[in-house]
Legacy VTK file of the C-alpha trace (Angstrom):
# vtk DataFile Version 3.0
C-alpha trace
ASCII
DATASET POLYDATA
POINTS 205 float
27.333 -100.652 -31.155
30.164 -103.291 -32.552
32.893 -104.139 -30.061
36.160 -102.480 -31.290
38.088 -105.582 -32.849
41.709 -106.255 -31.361
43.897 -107.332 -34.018
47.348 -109.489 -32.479
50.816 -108.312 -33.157
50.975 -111.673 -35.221
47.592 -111.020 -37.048
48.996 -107.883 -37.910
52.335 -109.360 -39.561
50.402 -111.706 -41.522
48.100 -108.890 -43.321
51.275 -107.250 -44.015
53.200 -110.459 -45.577
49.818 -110.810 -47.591
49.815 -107.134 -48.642
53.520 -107.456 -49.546
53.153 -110.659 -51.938
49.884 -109.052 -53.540
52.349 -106.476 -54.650
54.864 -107.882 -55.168
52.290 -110.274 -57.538
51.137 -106.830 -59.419
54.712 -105.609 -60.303
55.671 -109.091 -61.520
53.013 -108.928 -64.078
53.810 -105.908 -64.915
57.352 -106.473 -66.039
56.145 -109.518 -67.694
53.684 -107.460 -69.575
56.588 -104.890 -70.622
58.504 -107.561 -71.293
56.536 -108.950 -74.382
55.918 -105.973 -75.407
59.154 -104.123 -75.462
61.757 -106.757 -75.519
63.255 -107.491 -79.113
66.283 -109.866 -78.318
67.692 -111.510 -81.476
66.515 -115.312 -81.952
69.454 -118.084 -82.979
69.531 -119.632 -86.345
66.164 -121.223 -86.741
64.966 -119.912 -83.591
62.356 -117.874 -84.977
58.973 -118.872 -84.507
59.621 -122.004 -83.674
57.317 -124.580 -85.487
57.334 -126.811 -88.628
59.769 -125.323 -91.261
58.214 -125.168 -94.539
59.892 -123.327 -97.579
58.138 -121.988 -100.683
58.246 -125.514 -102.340
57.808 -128.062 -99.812
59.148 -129.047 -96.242
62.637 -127.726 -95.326
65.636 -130.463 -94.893
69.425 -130.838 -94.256
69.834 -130.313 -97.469
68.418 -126.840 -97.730
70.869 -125.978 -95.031
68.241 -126.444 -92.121
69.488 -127.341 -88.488
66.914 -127.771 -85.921
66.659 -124.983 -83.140
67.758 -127.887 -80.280
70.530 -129.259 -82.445
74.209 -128.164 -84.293
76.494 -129.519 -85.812
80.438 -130.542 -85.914
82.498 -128.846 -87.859
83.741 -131.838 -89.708
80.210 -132.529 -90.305
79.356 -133.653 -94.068
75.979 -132.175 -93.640
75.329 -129.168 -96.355
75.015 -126.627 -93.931
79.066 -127.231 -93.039
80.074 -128.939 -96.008
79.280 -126.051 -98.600
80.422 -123.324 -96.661
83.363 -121.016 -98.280
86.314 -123.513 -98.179
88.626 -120.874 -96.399
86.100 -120.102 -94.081
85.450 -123.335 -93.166
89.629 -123.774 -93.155
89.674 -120.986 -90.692
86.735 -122.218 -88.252
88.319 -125.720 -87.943
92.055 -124.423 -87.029
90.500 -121.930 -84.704
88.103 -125.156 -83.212
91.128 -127.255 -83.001
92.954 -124.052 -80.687
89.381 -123.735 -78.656
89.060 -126.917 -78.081
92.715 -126.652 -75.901
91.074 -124.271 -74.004
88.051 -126.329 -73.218
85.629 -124.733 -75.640
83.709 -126.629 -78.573
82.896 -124.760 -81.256
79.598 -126.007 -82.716
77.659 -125.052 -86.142
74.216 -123.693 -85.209
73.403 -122.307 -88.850
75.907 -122.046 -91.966
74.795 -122.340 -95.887
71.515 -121.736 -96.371
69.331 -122.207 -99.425
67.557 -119.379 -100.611
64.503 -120.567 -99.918
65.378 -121.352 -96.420
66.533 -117.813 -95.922
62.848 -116.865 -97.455
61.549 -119.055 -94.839
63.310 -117.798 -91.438
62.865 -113.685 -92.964
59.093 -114.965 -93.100
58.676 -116.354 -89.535
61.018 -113.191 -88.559
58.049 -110.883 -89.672
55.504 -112.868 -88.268
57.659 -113.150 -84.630
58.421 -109.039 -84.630
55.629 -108.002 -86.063
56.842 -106.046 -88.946
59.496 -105.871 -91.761
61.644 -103.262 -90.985
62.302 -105.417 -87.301
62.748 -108.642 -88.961
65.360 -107.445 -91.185
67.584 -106.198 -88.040
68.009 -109.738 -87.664
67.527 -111.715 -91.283
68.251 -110.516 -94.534
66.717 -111.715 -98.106
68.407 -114.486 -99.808
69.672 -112.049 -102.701
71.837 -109.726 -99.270
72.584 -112.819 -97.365
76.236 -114.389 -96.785
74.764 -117.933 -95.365
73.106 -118.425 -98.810
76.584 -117.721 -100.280
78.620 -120.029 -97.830
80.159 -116.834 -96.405
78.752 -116.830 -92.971
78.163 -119.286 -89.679
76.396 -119.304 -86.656
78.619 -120.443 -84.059
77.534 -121.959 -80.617
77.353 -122.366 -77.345
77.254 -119.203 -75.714
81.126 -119.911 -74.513
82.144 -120.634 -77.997
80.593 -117.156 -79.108
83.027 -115.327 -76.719
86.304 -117.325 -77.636
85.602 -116.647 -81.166
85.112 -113.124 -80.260
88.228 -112.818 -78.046
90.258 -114.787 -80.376
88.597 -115.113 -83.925
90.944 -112.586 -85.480
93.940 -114.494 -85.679
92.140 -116.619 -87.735
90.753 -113.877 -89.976
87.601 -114.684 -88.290
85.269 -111.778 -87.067
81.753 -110.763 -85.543
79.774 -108.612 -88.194
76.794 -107.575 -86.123
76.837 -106.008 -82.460
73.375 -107.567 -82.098
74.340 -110.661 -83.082
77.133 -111.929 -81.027
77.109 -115.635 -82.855
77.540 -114.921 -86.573
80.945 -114.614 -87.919
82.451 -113.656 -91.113
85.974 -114.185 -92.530
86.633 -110.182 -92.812
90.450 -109.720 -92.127
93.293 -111.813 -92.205
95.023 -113.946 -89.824
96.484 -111.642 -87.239
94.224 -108.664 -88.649
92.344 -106.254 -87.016
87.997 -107.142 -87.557
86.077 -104.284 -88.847
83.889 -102.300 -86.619
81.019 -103.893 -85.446
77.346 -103.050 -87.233
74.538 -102.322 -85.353
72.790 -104.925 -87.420
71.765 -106.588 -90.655
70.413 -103.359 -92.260
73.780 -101.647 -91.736
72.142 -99.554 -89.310
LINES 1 206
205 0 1 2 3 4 5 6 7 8 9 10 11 12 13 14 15 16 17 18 19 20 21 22 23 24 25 26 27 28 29 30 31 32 33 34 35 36 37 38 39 40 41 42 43 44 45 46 47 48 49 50 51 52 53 54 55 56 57 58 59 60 61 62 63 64 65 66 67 68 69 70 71 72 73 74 75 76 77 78 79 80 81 82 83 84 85 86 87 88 89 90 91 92 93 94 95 96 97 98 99 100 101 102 103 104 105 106 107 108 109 110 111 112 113 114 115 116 117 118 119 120 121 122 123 124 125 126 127 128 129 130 131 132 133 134 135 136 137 138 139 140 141 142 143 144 145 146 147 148 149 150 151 152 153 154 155 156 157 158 159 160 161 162 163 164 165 166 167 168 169 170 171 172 173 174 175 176 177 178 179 180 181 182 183 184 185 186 187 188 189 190 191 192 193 194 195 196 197 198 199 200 201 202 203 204
């Protein structure tokens, strides 16, 4: 016959703080697991499978538009991507800058003009990050549907900049297009007017 084992009050609180983690180990990996598999949250300008860029006739450069995931750019910038957007859009972003910038808020150029064949490039890597077509064109549109390849759209930055130009873009004629897209802005109204409602996406959806 074994002796009956006598477990502490202490050995009993530690099998119960290792039961707890090991749970507490399981549901984290769970939620990660749902995570990836569930979770489609819009990628920045460039953001999209991040990696060498490489367009249909070569490697991408500034002059195709391209800014690098970790980077942006001024708005007085000479670089393509600012210097050949629409002239009164890029009029309106750099009075509304010069007003954000009183308030403590840069406004910075994460993506502007685009080549086409940029545009090709990021709705590429936009299928190959979500998986399918239909996703990636929530988020990027062919070069033939999209305003960066005409100069008529930017991708503004940081995260604090986004929600001035939100709050306040509209007395510059400025406006958010895309309610899943709360960095890309359009000049849709004029100064003082009201933006258009917000769509769900880049489909129109």
């Amino acid at each position: 016959m074994q002796p009956r084992r006598v477990y502490s009050s202490a050995g009993r609180r530690r099998k119960a703080l290792a039961r707890a983690v090991a749970a507490a180990v399981v549901l984290l990996a769970l939620a990660l697991a749902w995570t990836s598999v569930g979770d489609h949250k819009p990628p920045r300008t460039g953001a999209v499978a991040p990696g060498p860029h490489h367009g249909d006739s070569g490697p991408l450069s500034s002059r195709d538009g391209y800014v690098p995931v970790d980077a942006s750019l001024s708005l007085f910038s000479d670089e393509p991507a600012v210097a050949r957007l629409d002239p009164a859009l890029l009029e309106a972003l750099r009075q509304a800058a010069s007003h954000a910038r009183a308030d403590g808020v840069t406004l910075r150029v994460n993506g502007g003009w685009r080549s086409a064949r940029y545009q090709r490039e990021l709705l590429r890597r936009a299928v190959k990050t979500y998986g399918s077509i239909e996703v990636a064109r929530q988020y990027v549109k062919p070069p033939a549907e999209s305003s960066h390849v005409t100069g008529e759209a930017v991708d503004v930055g940081p995260t604090e900049a986004d929600s001035w130009l939100s709050q306040y873009g509209s007395e510059y004629g400025l406006c958010r297009i895309y309610a899943n897209e709360p960095w890309h802005f359009e000049l849709a109204t004029g100064p003082g007017g009201t933006c258009p409602a917000l769509i769900s996406n880049a489909t129109g959806g």
